[in-house]
Short mmCIF file of the C-alpha atoms (twelve columns), coordinates in Angstrom:
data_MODEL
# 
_entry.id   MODEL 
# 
loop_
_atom_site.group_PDB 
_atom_site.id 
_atom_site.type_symbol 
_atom_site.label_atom_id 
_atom_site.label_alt_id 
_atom_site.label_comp_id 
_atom_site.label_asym_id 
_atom_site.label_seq_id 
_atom_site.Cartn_x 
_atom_site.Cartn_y 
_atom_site.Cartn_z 
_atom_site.pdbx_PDB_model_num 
ATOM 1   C CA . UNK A 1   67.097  86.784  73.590  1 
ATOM 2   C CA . UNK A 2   64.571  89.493  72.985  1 
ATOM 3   C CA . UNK A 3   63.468  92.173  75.528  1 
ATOM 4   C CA . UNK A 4   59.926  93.292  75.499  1 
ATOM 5   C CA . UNK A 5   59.476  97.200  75.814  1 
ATOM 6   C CA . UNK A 6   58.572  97.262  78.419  1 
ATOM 7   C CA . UNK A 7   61.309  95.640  80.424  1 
ATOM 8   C CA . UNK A 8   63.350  97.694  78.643  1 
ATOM 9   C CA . UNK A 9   61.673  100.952 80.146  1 
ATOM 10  C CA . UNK A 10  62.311  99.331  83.498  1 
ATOM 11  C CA . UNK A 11  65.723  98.426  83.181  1 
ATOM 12  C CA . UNK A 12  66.176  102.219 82.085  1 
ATOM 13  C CA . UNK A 13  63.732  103.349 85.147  1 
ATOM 14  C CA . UNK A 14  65.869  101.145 86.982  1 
ATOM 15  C CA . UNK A 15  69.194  102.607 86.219  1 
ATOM 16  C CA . UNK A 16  68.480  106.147 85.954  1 
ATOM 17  C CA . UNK A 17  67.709  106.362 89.405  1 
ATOM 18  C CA . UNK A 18  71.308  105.267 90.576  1 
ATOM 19  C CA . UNK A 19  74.458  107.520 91.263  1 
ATOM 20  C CA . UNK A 20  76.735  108.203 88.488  1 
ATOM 21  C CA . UNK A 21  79.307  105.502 89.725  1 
ATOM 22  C CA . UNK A 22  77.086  102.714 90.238  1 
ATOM 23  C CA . UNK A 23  75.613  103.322 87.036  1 
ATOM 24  C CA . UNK A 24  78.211  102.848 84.666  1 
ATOM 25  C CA . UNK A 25  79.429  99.549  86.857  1 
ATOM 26  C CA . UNK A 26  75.205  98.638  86.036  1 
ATOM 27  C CA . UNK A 27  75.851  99.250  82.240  1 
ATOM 28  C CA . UNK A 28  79.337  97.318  82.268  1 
ATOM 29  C CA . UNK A 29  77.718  94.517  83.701  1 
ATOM 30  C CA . UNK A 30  74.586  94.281  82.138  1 
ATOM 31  C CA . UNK A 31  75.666  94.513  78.522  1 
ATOM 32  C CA . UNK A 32  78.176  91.956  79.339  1 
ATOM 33  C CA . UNK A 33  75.938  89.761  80.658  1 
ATOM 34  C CA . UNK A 34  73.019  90.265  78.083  1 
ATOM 35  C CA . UNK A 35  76.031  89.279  75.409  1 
ATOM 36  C CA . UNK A 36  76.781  86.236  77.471  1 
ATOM 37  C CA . UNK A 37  73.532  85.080  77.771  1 
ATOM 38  C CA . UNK A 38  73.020  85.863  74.007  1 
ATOM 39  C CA . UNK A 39  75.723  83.419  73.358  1 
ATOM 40  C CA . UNK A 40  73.884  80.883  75.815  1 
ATOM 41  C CA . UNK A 41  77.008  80.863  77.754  1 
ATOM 42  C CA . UNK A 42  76.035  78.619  81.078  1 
ATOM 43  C CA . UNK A 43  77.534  76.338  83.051  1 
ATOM 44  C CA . UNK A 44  75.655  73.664  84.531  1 
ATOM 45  C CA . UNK A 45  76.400  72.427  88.007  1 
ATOM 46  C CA . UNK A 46  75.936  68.999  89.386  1 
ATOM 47  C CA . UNK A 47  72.833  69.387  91.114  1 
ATOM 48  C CA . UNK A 48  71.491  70.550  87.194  1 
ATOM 49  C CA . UNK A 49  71.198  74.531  87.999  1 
ATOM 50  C CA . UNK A 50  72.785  76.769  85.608  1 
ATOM 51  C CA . UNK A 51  75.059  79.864  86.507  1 
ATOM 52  C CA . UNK A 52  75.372  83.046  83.838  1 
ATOM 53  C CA . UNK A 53  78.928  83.357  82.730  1 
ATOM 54  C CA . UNK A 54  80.421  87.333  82.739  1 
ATOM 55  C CA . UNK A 55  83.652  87.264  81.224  1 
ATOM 56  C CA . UNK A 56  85.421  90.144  83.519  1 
ATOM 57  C CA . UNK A 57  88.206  91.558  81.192  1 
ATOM 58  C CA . UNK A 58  91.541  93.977  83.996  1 
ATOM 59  C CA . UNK A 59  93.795  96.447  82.423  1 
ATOM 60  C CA . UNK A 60  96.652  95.208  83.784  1 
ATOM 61  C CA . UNK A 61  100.361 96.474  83.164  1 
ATOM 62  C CA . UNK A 62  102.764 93.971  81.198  1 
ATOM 63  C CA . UNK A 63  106.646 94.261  82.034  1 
ATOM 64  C CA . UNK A 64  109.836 93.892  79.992  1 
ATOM 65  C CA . UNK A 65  112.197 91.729  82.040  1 
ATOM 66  C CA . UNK A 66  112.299 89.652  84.414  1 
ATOM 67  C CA . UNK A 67  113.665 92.241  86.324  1 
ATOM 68  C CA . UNK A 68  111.101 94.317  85.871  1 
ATOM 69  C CA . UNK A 69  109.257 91.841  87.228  1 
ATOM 70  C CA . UNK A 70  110.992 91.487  90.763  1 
ATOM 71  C CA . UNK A 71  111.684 94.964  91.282  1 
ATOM 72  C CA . UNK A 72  107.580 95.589  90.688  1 
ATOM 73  C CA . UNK A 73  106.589 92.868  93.266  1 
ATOM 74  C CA . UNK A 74  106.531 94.032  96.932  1 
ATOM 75  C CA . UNK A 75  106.044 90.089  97.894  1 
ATOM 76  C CA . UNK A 76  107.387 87.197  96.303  1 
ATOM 77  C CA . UNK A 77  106.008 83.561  97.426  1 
ATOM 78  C CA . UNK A 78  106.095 80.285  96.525  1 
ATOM 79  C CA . UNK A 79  102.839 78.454  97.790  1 
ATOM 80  C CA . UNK A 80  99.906  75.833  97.470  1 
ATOM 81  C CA . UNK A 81  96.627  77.233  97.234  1 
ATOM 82  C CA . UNK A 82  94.588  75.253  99.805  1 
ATOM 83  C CA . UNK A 83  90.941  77.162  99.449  1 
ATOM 84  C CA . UNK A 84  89.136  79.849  97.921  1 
ATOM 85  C CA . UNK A 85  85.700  82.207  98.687  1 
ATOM 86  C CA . UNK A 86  84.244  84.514  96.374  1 
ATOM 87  C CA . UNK A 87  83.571  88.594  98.450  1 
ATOM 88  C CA . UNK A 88  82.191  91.653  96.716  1 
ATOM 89  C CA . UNK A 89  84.974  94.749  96.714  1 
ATOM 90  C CA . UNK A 90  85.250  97.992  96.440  1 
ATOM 91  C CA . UNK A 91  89.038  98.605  96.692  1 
ATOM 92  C CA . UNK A 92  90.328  101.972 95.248  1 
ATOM 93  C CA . UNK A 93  93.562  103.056 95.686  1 
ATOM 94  C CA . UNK A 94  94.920  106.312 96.857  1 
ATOM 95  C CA . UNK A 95  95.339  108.148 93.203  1 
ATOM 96  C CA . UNK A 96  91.673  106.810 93.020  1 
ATOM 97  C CA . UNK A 97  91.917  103.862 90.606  1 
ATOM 98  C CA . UNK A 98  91.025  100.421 91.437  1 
ATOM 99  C CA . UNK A 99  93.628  98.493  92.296  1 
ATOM 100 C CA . UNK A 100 93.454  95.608  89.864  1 
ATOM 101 C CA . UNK A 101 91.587  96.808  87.052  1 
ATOM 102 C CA . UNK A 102 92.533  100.538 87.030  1 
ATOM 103 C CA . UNK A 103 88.742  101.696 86.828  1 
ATOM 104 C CA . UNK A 104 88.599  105.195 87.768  1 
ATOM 105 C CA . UNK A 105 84.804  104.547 88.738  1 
ATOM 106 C CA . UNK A 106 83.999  101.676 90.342  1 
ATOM 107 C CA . UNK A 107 81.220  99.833  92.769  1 
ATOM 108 C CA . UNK A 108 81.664  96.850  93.913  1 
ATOM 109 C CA . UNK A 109 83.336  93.714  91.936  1 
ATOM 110 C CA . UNK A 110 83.325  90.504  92.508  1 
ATOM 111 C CA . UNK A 111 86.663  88.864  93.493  1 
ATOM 112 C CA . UNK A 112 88.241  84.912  94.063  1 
ATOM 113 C CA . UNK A 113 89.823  85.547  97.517  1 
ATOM 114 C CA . UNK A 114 92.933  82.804  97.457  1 
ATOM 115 C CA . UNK A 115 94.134  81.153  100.941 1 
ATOM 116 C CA . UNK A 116 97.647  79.886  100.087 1 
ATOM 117 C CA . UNK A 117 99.813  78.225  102.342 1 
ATOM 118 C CA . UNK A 118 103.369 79.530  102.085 1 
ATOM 119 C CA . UNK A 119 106.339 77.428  101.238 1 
ATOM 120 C CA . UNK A 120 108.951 80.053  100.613 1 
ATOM 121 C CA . UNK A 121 109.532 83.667  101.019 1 
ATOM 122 C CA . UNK A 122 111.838 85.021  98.336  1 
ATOM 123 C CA . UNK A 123 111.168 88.717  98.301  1 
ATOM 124 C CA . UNK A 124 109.038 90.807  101.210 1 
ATOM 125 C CA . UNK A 125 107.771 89.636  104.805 1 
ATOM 126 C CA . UNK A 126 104.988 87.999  105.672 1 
ATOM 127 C CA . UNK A 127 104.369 87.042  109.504 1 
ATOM 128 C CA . UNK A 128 101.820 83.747  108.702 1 
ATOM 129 C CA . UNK A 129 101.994 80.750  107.480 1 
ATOM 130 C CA . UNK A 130 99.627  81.063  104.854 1 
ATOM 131 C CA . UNK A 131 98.562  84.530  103.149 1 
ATOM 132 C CA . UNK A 132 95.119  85.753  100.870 1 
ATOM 133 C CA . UNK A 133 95.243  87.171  97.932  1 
ATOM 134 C CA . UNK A 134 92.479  88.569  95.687  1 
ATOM 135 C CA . UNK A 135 91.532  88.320  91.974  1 
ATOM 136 C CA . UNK A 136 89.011  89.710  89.748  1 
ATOM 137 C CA . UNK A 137 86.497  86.990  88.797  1 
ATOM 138 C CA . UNK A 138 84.218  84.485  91.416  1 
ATOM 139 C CA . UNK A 139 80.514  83.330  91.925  1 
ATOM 140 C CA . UNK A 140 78.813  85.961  93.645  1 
ATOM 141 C CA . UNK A 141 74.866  85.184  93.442  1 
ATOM 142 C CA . UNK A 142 74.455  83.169  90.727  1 
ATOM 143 C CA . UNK A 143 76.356  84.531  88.262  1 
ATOM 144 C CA . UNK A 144 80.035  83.172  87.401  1 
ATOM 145 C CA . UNK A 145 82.468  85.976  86.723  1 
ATOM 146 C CA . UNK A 146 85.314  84.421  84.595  1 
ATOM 147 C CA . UNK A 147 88.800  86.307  84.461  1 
ATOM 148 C CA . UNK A 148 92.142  84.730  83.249  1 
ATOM 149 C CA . UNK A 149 93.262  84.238  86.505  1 
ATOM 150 C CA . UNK A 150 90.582  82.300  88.468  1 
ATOM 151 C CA . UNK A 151 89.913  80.052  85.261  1 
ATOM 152 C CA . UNK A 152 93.819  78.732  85.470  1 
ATOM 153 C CA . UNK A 153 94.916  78.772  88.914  1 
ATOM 154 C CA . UNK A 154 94.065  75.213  90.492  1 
ATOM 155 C CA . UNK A 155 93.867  74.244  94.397  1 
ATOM 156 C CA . UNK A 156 96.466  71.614  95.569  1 
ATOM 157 C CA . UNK A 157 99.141  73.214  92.956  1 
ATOM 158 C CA . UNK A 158 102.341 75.012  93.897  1 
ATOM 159 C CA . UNK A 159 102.707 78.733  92.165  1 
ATOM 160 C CA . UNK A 160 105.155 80.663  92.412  1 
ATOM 161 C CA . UNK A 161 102.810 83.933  93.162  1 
ATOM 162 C CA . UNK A 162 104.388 87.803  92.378  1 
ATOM 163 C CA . UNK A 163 102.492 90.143  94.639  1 
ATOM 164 C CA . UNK A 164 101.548 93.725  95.161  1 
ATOM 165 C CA . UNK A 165 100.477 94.656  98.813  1 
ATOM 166 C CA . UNK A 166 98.154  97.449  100.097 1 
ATOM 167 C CA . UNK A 167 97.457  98.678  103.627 1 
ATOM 168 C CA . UNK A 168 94.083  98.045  104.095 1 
ATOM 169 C CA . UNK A 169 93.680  94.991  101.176 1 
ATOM 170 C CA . UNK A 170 94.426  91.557  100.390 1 
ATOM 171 C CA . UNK A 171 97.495  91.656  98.078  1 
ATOM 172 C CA . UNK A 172 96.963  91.067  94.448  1 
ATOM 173 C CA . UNK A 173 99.102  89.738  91.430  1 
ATOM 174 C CA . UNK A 174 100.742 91.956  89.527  1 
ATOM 175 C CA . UNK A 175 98.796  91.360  86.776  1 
ATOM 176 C CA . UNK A 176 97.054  88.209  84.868  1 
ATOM 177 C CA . UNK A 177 99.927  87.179  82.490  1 
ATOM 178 C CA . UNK A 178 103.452 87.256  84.553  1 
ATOM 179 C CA . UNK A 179 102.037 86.633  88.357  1 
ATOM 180 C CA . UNK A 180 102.199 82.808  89.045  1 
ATOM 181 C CA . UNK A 181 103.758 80.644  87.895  1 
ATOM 182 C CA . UNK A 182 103.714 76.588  88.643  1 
ATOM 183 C CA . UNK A 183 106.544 75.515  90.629  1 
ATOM 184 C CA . UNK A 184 106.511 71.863  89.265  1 
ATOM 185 C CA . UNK A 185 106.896 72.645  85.844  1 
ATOM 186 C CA . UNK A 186 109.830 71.620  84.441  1 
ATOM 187 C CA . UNK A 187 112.306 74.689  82.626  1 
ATOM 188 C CA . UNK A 188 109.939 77.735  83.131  1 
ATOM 189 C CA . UNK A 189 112.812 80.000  81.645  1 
ATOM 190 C CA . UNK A 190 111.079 83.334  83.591  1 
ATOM 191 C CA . UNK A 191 110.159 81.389  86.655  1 
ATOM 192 C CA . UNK A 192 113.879 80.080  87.319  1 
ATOM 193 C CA . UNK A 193 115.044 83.944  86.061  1 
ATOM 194 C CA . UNK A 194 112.707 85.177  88.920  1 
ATOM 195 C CA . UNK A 195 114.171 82.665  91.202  1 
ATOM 196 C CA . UNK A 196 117.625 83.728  90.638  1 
ATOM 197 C CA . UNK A 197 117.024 87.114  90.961  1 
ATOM 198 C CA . UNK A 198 115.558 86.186  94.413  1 
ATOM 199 C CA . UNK A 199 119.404 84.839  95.283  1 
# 
């Protein structure tokens, strides 16, 4: 893909006149999805339109145990995942880090907002019957952002889902390697530790 110069001097006009914040978010995005597009990543949809892929990489903690695990998730669920929508966030936490990816700076990012229906509560409260919880990645206009998460969680499947919880957010997994984990699979050695620690 080759960018004439002068599209380039716009793009540059472009971003130069945005706060400091929303400018490095611009940058993130744009060389990820020039790369992308470089690699003719699309996806075609049934009606034949074709979405950019951005591949949307968290820095997520990993944990020892699986009792580092539990004692690090403020909910515990098992549930069925019965619908999804895709919302632009801005969700910074009190020490000012985002809450899922840990950017210090950050505009808006486009999340998979999860409606699960709950089966069992092993660790935490939760009033309703079903519960939404956010992850990085979704389709927000046009473009498909791609994380770990949203590619391998499936509606219609149990998980077993490990949970952080904010005040004024949908809860999140604890990260994007040791969060959910499919109930029907048989001998899932740190799903049935989780479980027992849940006893």
């Amino acid at each position: 893909m080759a960018l004439s110069l002068s599209k380039i001097y716009h793009i540059f006009a472009f971003v130069r006149g945005m706060d400091m914040k929303k400018k490095i978010c611009f940058l993130i995005v744009a060389i990820v999805c020039f790369l992308e597009s470089c690699n003719h990543s699309t996806e075609h949809l049934g009606n034949d339109d074709s979405k950019i892929i951005c591949h949307i990489q968290a820095d997520y903690p990993e944990y020892e145990s699986t009792e580092d695990i539990y004692e690090v998730s403020d909910l515990i669920i098992s549930g069925t995942i019965i619908n999804q929508r895709y919302e632009n966030l801005n969700i910074l936490t009190d020490n000012g880090k985002e809450s899922d990816t840990g950017l210090k700076e950050s505009s808006e990012i486009p999340y998979t907002i999860y409606e699960i229906r709950i089966s069992e509560i092993f660790k935490g409260e939760c009033v309703e019957d079903t519960i939404y919880v956010k992850c990085p990645g979704g389709t927000i206009n046009g473009v498909k952002y791609v994380s770990s998460i949203t590619e391998n969680l499936a509606e219609e499947k149990e998980y077993l889902f490990l949970l952080k919880t904010f005040d004024d957010s949908y809860p999140s997994l604890i990260n994007d390697t040791q969060s959910y984990y499919d109930m029907n699979e048989s001998d899932n050695v740190i799903r049935d530790g989780i479980l027992e620690l849940c006893k």
